[in-house]
C-alpha positions as CSV (number, residue, x, y, z in Angstrom):
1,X,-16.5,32.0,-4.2
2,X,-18.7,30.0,-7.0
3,X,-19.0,27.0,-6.5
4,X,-17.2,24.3,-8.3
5,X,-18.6,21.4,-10.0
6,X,-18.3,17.7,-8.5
7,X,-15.1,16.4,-8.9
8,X,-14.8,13.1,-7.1
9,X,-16.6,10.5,-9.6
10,X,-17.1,8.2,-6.7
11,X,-19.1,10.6,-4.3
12,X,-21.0,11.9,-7.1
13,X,-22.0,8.3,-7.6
14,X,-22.7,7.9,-3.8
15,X,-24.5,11.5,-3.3
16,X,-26.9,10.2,-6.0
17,X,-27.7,7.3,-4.3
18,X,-26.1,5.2,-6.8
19,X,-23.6,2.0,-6.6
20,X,-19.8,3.3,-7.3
21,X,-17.7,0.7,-9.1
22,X,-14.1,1.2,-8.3
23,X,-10.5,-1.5,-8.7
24,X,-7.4,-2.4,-7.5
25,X,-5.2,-0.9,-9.5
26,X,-1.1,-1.7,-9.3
27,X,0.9,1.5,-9.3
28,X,2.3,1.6,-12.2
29,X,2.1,3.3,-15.5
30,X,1.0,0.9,-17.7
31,X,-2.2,0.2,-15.3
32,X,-2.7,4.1,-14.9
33,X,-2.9,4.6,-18.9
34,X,-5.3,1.6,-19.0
35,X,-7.9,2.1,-16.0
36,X,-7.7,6.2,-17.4
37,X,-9.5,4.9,-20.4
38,X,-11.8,2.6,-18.8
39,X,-14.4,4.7,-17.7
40,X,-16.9,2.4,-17.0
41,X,-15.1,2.7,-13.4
42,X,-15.7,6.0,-11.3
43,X,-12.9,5.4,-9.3
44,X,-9.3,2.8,-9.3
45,X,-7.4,2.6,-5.7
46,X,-3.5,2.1,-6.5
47,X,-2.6,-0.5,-4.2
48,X,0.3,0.9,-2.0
49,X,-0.2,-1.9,1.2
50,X,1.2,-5.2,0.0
51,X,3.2,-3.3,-3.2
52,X,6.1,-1.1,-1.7
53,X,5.1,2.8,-0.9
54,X,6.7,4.8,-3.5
55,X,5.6,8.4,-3.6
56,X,7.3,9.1,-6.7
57,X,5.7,5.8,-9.3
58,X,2.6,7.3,-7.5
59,X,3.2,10.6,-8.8
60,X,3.7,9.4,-12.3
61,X,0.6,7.2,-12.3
62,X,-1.5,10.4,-11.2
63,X,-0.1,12.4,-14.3
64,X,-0.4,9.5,-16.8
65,X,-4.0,9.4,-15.8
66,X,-4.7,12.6,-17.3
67,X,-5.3,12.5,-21.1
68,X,-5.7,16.3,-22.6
69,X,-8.1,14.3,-24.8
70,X,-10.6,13.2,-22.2
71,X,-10.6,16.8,-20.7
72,X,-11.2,18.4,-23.7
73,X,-13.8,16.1,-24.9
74,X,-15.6,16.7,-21.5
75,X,-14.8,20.2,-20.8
76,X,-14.3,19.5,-17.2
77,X,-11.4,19.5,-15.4
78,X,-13.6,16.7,-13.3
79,X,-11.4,12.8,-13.7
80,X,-13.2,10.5,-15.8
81,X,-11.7,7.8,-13.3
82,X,-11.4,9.1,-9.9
83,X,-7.9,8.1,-8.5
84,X,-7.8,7.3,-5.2
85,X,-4.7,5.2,-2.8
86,X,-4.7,2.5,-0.1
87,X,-1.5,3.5,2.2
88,X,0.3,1.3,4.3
89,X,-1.5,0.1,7.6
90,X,-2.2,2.8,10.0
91,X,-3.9,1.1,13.2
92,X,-2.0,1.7,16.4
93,X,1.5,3.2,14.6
94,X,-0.9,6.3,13.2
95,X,1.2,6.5,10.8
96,X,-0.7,9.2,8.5
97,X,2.3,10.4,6.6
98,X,1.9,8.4,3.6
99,X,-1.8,10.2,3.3
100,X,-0.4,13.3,3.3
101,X,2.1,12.6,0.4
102,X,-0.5,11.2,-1.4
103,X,-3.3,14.0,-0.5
104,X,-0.4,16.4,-1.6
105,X,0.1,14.5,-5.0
106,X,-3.8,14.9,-6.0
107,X,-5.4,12.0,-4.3
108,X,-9.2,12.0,-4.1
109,X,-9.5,9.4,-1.4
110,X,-7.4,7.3,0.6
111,X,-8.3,3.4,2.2
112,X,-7.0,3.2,5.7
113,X,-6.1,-0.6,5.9
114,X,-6.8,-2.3,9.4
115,X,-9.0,0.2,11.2
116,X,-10.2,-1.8,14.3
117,X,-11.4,1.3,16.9
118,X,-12.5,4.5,17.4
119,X,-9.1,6.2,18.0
120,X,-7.6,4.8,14.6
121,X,-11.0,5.9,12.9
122,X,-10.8,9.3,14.1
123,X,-6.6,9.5,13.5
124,X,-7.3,8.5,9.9
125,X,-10.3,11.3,9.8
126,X,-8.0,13.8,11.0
127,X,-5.2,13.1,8.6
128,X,-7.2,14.1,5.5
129,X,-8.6,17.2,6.7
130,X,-6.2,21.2,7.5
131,X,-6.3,22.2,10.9
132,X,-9.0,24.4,12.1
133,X,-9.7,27.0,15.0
134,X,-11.5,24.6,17.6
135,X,-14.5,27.1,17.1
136,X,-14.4,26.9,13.6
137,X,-17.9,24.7,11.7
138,X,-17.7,20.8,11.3
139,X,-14.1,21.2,13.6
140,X,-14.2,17.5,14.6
141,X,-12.1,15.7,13.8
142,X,-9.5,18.1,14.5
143,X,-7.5,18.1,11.1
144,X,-3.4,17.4,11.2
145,X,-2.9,17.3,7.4
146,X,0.2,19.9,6.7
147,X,-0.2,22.5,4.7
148,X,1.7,21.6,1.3
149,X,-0.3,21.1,-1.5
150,X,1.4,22.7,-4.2
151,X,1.3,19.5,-6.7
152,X,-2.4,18.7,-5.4
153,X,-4.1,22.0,-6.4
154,X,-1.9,22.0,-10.1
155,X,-3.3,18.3,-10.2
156,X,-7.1,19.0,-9.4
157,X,-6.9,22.2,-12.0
158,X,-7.8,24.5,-9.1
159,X,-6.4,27.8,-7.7
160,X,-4.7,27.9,-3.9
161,X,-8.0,28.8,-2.2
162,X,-10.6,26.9,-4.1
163,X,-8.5,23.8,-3.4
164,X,-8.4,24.8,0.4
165,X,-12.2,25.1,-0.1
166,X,-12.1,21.8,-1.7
167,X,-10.1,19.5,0.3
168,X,-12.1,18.3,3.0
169,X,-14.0,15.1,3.7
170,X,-17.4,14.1,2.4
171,X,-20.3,13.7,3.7
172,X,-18.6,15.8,6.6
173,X,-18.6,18.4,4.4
174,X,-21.1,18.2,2.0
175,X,-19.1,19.9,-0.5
176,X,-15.6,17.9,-0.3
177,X,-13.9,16.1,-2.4
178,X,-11.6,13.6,-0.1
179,X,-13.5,10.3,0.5
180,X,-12.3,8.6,3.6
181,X,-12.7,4.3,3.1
182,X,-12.0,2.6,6.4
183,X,-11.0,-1.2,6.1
184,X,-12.7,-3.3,8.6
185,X,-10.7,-6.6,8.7
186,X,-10.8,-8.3,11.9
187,X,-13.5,-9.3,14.5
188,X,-11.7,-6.2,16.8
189,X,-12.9,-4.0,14.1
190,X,-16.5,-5.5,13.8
191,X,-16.7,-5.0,17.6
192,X,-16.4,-1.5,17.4
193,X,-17.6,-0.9,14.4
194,X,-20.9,0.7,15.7
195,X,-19.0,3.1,18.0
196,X,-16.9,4.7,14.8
197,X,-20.1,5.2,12.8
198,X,-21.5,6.9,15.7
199,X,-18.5,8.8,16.8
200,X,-15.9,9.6,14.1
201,X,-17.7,12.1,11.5
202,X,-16.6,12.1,7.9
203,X,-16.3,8.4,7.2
204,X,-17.0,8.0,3.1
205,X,-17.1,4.5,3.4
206,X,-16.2,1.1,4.8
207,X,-14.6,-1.2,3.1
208,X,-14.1,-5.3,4.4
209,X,-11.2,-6.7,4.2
210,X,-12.4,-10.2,3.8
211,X,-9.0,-12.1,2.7
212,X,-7.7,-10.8,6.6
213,X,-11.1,-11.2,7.9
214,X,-11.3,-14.9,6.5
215,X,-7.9,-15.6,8.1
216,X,-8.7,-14.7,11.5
217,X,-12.1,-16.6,11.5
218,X,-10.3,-19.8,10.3
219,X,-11.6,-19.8,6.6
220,X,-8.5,-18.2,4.7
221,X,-9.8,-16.7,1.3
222,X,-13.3,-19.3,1.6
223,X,-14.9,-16.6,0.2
224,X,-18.5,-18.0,0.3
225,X,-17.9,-19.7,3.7
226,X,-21.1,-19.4,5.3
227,X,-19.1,-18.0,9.1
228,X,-17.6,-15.0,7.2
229,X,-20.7,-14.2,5.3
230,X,-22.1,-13.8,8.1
231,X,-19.6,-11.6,9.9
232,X,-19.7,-9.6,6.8
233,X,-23.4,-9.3,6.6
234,X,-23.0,-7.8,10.3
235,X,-21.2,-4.5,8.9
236,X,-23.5,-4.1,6.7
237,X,-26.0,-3.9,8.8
238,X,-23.9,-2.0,11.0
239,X,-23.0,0.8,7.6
240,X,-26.9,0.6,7.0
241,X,-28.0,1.6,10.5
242,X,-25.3,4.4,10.0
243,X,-26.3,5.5,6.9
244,X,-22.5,4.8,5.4
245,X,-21.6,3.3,2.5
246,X,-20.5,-0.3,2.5
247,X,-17.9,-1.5,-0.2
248,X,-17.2,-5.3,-0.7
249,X,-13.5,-5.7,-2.6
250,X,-14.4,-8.8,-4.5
251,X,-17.1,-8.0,-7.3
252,X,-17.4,-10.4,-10.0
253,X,-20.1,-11.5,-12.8
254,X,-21.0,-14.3,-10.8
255,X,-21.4,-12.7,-7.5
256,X,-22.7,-8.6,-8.7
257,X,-26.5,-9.4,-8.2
258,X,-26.0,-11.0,-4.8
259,X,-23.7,-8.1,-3.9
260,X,-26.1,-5.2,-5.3
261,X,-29.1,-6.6,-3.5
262,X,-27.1,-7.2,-0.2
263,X,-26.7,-3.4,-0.3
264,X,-23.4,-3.0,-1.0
265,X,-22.3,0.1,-2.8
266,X,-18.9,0.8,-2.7
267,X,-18.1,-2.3,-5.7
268,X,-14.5,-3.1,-5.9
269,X,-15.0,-5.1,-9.8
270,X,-11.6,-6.2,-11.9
271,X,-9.9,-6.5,-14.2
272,X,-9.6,-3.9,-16.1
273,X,-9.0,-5.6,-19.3
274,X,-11.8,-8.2,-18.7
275,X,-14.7,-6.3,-17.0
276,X,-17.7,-9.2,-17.0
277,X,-18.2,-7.7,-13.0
278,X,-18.1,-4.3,-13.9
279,X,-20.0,-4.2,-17.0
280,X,-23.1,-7.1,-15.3
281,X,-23.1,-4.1,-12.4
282,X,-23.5,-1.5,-14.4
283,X,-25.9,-3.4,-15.9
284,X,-27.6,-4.0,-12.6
285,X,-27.7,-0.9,-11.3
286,X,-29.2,0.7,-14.3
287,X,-26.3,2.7,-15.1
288,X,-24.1,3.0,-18.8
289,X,-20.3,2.7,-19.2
290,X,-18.5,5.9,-19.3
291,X,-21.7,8.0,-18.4
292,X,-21.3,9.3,-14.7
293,X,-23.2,11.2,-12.1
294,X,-23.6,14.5,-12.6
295,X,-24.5,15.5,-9.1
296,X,-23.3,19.3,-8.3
297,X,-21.3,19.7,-5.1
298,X,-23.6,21.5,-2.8
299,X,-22.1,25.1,-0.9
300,X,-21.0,24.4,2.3
């Protein structure tokens, strides 16, 4: 089979050792037409935690992202924005359906909210990958994503197979598309933080939740308090002894430089109507709106 171009905008941006910038997006359509065009972003996560799961307005955000425009222009059937989801908490209920749906809508990533140990790392691993013969290369973790993804492979442009081929995690597989985010929002989490790096495979890339991180420490939402910088500067040393990317979910103008030369490289920067964040980042990390990694995927 010949090998496909990149198609996740965020891991291209990652496998070139460069700073993705990514959003909060509301799923709706309005939003989805208006990040779609705002390509200084390589990727928008529709926020499906605090606003009600809905498979179907997910559905219609995914196909109003696609502009016939855009793909022409580019002649690839690559995103210009990468669309990705954050599901509903998964921790100790495992509750991977939602990631399912939303892999078999055409998903490129998906946040897992409130990840505090190994097991809930390696259940939310295991959710975004088919089920393999135990025998079989890069088998752990054992996938338990069924095997339905008709819309998925008519969204991503691809045949049966070459999605198959397609749909696994990155860097696990070097040549995968899904990017798994864990969330690390409590002082559980930054306990065992070390042990998931080191033990669940296929981690994209962590993600703090520092609203629910602030809330436990006593600080709610004191974002420059000096005990949860700290806590947060302990993942990343924690992601940069692991080699995994680190994201921070509060990027703005004022705060980009810090952020970039903390090593942070997963940027969560909004709005998308106002971008100062985005475009000082950009800016930053030598990079242009709207021009995007072009790193092949490798053959795995």
């Amino acid at each position: 089979m010949a090998e496909l171009p990149r198609l996740n905008g965020v891991i291209a941006a990652l496998a070139a050792g460069q700073p993705a910038f990514t959003a909060f997006c509301t799923p709706d359509v309005p939003s989805a037409i208006a990040f779609s065009t705002s390509t200084g972003y390589d990727g928008i996560v529709f926020e499906m935690e605090h606003n009600p799961w809905d498979s179907l307005s997910l559905r219609d955000c995914l196909q109003y992202m696609l502009n016939r425009g855009q793909i022409a222009k580019s002649g690839s059937i690559a995103p210009l924005v990468t669309p990705m989801v954050r599901v509903p908490p998964n921790g100790n209920e495992q509750a991977q359906w939602q990631a399912k749906q939303a892999l078999d809508l055409g998903v490129y990533g998906v946040v897992w909210p409130h990840i505090s140990s190994v097991a809930e790392a390696y259940n939310a691993v295991a959710a975004c990958r088919y089920p393999r013969m135990s025998d079989a290369p890069l088998y752990e973790p054992a996938g338990i994503r069924g095997d339905g993804p008709t819309s998925a492979l008519r969204y991503w442009g691809l045949s049966q197979q070459e999605y198959y081929h397609k749909a696994d995690v990155w860097p696990l597989a070097p040549g995968g598309e899904i990017l798994v985010i864990l969330m690390i929002e409590d002082t559980k989490g930054i306990e065992s933080l070390s042990d998931i790096l080191k033990d669940v495979p296929g981690i994209g890339a962590v993600l703090i939740g520092e609203g629910d991180l602030s809330q436990e420490l006593g600080y709610p939402r004191q974002y420059d308090h000096p005990v949860l910088l700290e806590a947060m500067a302990e993942i990343v040393k924690t992601c940069k002894e692991n080699n995994v990317a680190v994201g921070h979910p509060h990027v703005n103008a004022g705060n980009v430089e810090r952020i970039l030369d903390e090593g942070y490289t997963f940027l969560m920067a909004a709005a998308v109507r106002s971008t100062p964040g985005l475009d000082k980042g950009l800016e930053l990390a030598g990079r242009k709106a709207g021009e995007k990694s072009s790193t092949p995927a490798p053959t795995y």
